[in-house]
ZAKE-653387 format. One record per atom (N, C-alpha, C, O): residue number from 1; x, y, z; atom name. Coordinates in steps of 0.05 Angstrom, whole numbers, plus 5000, padded with zeros to 4 digits. Example, Ala and Ser with C-alpha at 12.3 -4.5 7.8 and 13.67 -1.06 7.14 Angstrom:
+-----+------+------+------+------+
| seq |   xx |   yy |   zz | atom |
+-----+------+------+------+------+
|   1 | 5264 | 4886 | 5156 |    N |
|   1 | 5246 | 4910 | 5156 |   CA |
|   1 | 5264 | 4934 | 5156 |    C |
|   1 | 5285 | 4934 | 5169 |    O |
|   2 | 5257 | 4955 | 5142 |    N |
|   2 | 5273 | 4979 | 5143 |   CA |
|   2 | 5258 | 5001 | 5157 |    C |
|   2 | 5268 | 5023 | 5161 |    O |
+-----+------+------+------+------+
This chain:
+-----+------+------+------+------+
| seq |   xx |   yy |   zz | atom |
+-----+------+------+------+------+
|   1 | 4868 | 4643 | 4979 |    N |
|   1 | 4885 | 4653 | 5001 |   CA |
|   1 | 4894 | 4682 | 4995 |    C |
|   1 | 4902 | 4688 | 4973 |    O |
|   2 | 4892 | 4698 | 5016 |    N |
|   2 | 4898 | 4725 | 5017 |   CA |
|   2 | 4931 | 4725 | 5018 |    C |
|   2 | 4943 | 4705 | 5027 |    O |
|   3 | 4947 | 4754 | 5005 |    N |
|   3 | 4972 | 4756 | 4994 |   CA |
|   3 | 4977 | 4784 | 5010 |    C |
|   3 | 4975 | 4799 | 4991 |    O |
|   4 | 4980 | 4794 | 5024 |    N |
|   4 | 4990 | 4813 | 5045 |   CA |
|   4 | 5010 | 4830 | 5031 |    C |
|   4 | 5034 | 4825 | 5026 |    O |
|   5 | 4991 | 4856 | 5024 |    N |
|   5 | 5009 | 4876 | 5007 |   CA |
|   5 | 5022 | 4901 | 5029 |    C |
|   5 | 5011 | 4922 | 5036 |    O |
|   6 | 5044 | 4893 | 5037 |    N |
|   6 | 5062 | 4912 | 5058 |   CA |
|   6 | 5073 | 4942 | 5046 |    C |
|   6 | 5076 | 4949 | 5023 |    O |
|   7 | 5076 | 4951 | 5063 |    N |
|   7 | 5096 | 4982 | 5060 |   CA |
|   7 | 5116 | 4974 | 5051 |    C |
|   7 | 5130 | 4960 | 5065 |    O |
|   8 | 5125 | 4982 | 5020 |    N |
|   8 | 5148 | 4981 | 5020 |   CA |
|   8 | 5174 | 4998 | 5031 |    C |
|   8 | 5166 | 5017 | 5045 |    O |
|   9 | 5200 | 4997 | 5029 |    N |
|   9 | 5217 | 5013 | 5025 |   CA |
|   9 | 5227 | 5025 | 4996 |    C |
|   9 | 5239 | 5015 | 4977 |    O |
|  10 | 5216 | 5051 | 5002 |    N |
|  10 | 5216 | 5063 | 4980 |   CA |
|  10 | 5239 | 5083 | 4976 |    C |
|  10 | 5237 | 5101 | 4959 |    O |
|  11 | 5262 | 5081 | 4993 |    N |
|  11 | 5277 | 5094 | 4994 |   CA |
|  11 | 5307 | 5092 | 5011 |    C |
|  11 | 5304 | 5091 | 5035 |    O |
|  12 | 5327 | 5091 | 5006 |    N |
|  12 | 5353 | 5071 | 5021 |   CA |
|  12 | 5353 | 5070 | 5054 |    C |
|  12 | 5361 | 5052 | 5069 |    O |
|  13 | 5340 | 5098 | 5062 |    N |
|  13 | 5334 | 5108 | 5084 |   CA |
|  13 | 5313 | 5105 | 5106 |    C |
|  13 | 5314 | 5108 | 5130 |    O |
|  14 | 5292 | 5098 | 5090 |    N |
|  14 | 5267 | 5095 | 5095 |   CA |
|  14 | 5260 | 5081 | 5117 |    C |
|  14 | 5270 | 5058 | 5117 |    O |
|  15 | 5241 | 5090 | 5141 |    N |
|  15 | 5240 | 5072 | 5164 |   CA |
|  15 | 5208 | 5069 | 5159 |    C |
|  15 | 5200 | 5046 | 5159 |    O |
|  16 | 5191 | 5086 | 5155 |    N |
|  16 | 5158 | 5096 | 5156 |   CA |
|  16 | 5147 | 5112 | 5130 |    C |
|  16 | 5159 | 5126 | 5113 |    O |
|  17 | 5127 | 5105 | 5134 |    N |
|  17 | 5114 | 5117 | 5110 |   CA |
|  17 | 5082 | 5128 | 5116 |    C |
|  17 | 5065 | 5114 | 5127 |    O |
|  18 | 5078 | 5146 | 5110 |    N |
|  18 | 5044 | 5160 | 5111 |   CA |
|  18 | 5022 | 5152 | 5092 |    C |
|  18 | 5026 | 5157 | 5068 |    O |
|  19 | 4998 | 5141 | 5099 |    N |
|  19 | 4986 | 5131 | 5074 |   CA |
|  19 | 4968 | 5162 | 5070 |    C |
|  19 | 4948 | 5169 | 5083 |    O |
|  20 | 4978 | 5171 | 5053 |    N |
|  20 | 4965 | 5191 | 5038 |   CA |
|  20 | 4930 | 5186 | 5027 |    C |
|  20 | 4911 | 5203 | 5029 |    O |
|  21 | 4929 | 5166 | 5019 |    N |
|  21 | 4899 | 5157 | 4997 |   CA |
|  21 | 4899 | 5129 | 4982 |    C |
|  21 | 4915 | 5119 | 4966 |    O |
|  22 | 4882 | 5120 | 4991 |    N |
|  22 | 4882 | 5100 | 4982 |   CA |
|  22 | 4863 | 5097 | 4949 |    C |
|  22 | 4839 | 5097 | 4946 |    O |
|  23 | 4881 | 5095 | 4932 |    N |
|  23 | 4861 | 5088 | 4906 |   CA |
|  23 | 4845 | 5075 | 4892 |    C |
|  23 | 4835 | 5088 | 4873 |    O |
|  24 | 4838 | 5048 | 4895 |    N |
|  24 | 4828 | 5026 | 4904 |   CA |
|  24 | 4810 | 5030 | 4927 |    C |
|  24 | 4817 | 5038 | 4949 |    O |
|  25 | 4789 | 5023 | 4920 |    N |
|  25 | 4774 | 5013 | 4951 |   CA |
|  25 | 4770 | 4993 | 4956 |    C |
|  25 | 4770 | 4982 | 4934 |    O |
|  26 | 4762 | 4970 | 4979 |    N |
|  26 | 4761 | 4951 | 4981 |   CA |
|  26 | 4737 | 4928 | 4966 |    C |
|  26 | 4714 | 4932 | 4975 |    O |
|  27 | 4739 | 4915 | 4954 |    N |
|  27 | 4728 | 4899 | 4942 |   CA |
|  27 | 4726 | 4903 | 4903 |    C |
|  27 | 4714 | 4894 | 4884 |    O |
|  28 | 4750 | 4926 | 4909 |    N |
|  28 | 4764 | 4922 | 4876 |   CA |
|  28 | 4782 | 4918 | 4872 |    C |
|  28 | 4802 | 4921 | 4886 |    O |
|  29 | 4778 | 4903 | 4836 |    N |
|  29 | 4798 | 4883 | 4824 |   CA |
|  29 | 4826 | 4902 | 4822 |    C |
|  29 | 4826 | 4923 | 4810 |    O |
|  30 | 4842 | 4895 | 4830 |    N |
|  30 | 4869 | 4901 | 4818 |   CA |
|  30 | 4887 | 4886 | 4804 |    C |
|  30 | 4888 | 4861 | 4808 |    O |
|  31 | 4901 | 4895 | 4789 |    N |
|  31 | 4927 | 4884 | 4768 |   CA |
|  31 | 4952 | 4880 | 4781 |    C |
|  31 | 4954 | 4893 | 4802 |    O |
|  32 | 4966 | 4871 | 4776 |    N |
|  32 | 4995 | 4864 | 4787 |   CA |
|  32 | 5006 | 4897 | 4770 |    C |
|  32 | 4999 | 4904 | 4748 |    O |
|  33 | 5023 | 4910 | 4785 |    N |
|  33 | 5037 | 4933 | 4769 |   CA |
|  33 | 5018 | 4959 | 4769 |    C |
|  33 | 5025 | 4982 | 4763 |    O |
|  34 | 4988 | 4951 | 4780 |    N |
|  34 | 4968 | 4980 | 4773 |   CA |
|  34 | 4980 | 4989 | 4808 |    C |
|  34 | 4986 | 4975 | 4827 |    O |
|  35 | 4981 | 5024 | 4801 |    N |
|  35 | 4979 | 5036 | 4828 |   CA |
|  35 | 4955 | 5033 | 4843 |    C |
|  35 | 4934 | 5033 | 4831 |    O |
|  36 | 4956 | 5029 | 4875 |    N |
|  36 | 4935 | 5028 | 4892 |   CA |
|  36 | 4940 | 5039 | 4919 |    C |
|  36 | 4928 | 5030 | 4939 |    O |
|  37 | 4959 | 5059 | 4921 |    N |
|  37 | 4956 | 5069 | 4940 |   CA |
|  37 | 4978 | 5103 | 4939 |    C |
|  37 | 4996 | 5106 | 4922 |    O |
|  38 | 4972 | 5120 | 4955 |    N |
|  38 | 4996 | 5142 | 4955 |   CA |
|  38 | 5012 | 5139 | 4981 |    C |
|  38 | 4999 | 5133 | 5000 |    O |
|  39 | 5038 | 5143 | 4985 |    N |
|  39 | 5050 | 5145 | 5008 |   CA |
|  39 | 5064 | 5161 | 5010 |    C |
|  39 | 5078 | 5164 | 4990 |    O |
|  40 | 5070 | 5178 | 5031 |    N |
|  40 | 5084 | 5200 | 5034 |   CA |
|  40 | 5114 | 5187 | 5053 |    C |
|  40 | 5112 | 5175 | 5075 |    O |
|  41 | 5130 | 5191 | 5044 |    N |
|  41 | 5157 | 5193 | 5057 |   CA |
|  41 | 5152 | 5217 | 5070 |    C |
|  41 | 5131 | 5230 | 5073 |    O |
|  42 | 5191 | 5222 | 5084 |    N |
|  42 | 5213 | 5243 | 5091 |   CA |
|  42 | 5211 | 5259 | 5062 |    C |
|  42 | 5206 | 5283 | 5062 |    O |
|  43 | 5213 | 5248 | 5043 |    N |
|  43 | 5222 | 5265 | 5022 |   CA |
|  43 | 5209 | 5262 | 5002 |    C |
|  43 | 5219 | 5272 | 4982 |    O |
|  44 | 5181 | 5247 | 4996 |    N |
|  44 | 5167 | 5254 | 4977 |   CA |
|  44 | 5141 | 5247 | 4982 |    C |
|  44 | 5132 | 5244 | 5004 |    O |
|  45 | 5128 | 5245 | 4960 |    N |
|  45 | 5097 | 5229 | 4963 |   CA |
|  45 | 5099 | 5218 | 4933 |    C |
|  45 | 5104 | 5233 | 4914 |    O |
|  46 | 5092 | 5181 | 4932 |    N |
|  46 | 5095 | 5165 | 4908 |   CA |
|  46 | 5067 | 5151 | 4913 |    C |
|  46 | 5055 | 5149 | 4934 |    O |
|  47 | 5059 | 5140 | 4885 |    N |
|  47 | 5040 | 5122 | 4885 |   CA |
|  47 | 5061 | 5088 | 4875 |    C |
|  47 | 5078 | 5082 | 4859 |    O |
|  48 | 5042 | 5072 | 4902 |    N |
|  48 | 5052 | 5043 | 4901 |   CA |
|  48 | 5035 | 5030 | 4887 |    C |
|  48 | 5011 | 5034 | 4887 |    O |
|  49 | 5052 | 5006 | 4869 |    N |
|  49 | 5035 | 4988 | 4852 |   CA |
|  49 | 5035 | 4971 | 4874 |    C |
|  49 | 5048 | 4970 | 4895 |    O |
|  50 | 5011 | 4953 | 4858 |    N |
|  50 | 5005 | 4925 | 4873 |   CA |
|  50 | 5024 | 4898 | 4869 |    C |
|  50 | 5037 | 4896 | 4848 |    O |
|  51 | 5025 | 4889 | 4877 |    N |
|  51 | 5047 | 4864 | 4875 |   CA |
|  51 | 5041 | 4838 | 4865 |    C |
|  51 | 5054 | 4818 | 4860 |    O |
|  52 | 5011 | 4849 | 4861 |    N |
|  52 | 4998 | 4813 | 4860 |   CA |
|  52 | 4973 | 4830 | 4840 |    C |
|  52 | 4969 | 4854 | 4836 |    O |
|  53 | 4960 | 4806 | 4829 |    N |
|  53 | 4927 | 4818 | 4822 |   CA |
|  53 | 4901 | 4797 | 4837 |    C |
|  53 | 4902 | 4774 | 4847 |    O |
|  54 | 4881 | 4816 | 4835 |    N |
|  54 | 4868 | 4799 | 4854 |   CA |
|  54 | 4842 | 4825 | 4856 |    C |
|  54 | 4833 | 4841 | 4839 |    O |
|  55 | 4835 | 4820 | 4887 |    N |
|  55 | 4816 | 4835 | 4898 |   CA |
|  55 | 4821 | 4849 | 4914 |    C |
|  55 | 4834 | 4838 | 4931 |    O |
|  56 | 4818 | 4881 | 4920 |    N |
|  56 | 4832 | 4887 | 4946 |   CA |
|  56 | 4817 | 4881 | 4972 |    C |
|  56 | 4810 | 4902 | 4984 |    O |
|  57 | 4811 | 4860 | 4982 |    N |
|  57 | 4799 | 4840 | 5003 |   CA |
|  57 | 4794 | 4862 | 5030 |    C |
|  57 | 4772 | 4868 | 5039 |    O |
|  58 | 4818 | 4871 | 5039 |    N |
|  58 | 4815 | 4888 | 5063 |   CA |
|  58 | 4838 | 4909 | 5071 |    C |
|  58 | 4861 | 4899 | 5072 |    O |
|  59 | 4836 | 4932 | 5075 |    N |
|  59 | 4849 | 4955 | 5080 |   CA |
|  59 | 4851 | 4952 | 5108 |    C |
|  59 | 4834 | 4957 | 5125 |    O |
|  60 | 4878 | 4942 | 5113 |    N |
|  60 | 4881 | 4955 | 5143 |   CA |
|  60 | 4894 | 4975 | 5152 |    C |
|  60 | 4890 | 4980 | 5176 |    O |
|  61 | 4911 | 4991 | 5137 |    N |
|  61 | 4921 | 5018 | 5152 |   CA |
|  61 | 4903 | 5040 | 5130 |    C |
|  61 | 4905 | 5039 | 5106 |    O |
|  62 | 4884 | 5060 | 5148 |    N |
|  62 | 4869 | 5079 | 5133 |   CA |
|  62 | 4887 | 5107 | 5123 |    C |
|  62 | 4903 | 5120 | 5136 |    O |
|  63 | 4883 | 5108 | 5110 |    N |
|  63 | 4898 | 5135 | 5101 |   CA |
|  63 | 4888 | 5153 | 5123 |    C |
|  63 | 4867 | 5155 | 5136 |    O |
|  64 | 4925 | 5172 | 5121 |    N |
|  64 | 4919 | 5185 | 5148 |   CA |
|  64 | 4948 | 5171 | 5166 |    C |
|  64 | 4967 | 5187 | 5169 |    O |
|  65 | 4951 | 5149 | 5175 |    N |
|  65 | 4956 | 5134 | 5186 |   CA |
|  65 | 4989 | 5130 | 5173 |    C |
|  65 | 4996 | 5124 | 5150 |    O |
|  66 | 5005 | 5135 | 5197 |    N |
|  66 | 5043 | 5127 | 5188 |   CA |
|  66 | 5048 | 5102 | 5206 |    C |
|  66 | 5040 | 5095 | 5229 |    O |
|  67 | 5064 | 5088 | 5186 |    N |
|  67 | 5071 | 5055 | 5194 |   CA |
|  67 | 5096 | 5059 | 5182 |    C |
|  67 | 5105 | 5074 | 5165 |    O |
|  68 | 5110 | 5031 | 5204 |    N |
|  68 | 5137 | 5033 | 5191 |   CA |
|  68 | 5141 | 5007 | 5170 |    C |
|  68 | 5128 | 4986 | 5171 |    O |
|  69 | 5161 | 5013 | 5150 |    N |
|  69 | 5158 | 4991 | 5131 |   CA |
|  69 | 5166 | 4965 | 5139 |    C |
|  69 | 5184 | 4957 | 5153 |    O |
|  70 | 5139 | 4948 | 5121 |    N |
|  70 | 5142 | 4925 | 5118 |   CA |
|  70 | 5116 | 4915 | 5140 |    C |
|  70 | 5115 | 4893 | 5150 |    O |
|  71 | 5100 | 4934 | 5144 |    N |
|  71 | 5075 | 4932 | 5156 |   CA |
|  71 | 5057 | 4920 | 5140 |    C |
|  71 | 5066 | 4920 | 5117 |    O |
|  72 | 5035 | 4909 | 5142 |    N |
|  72 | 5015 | 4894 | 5125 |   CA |
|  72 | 5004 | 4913 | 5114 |    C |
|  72 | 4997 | 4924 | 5135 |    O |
|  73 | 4995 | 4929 | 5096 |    N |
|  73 | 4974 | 4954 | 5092 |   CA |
|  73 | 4936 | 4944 | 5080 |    C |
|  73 | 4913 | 4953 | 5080 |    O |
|  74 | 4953 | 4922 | 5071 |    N |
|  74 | 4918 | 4908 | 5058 |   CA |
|  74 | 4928 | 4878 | 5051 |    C |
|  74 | 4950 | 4866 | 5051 |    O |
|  75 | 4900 | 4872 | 5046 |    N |
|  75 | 4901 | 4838 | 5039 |   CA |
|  75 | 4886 | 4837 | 5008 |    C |
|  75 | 4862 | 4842 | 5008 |    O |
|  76 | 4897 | 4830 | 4986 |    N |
|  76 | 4898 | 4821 | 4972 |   CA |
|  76 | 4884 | 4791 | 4958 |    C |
|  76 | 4901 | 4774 | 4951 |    O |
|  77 | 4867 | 4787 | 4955 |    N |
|  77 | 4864 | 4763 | 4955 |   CA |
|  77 | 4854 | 4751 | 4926 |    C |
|  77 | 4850 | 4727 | 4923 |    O |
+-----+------+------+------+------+
């Protein structure tokens, strides 16, 4: 079963986030804690770890692309 890795809130303020790059491409292994993606705030640009380990199964927001948090960004599986 796929694990739905969302936008977090990365900041007290935070409504959206920009996906900068994705580091990972789809159909690689990731670690719980490894970074897999860049996101640009209001006020910075961070790389997000993964939450889970697994596969990264499917990318649905392409870098490029601002969502507000707590959006699905990939599936995990």
């Amino acid at each position: 079963m796929a694990t739905e890795f969302k936008m977090p809130m990365l900041g007290e303020v935070m409504e959206e986030g920009r996906i900068v790059a994705w580091l990972k491409e789809e159909g690689a292994a990731v670690e719980r804690g490894e970074n897999i993606v860049e996101v640009e705030t209001d006020k910075a640009t961070m790389e997000v770890e993964s939450t889970t380990s697994g596969v990264l199964k499917q990318i649905l927001v392409p870098a490029g692309e601002t969502v507000p948090v707590n959006t699905t960004l990939a599936l995990i599986e």
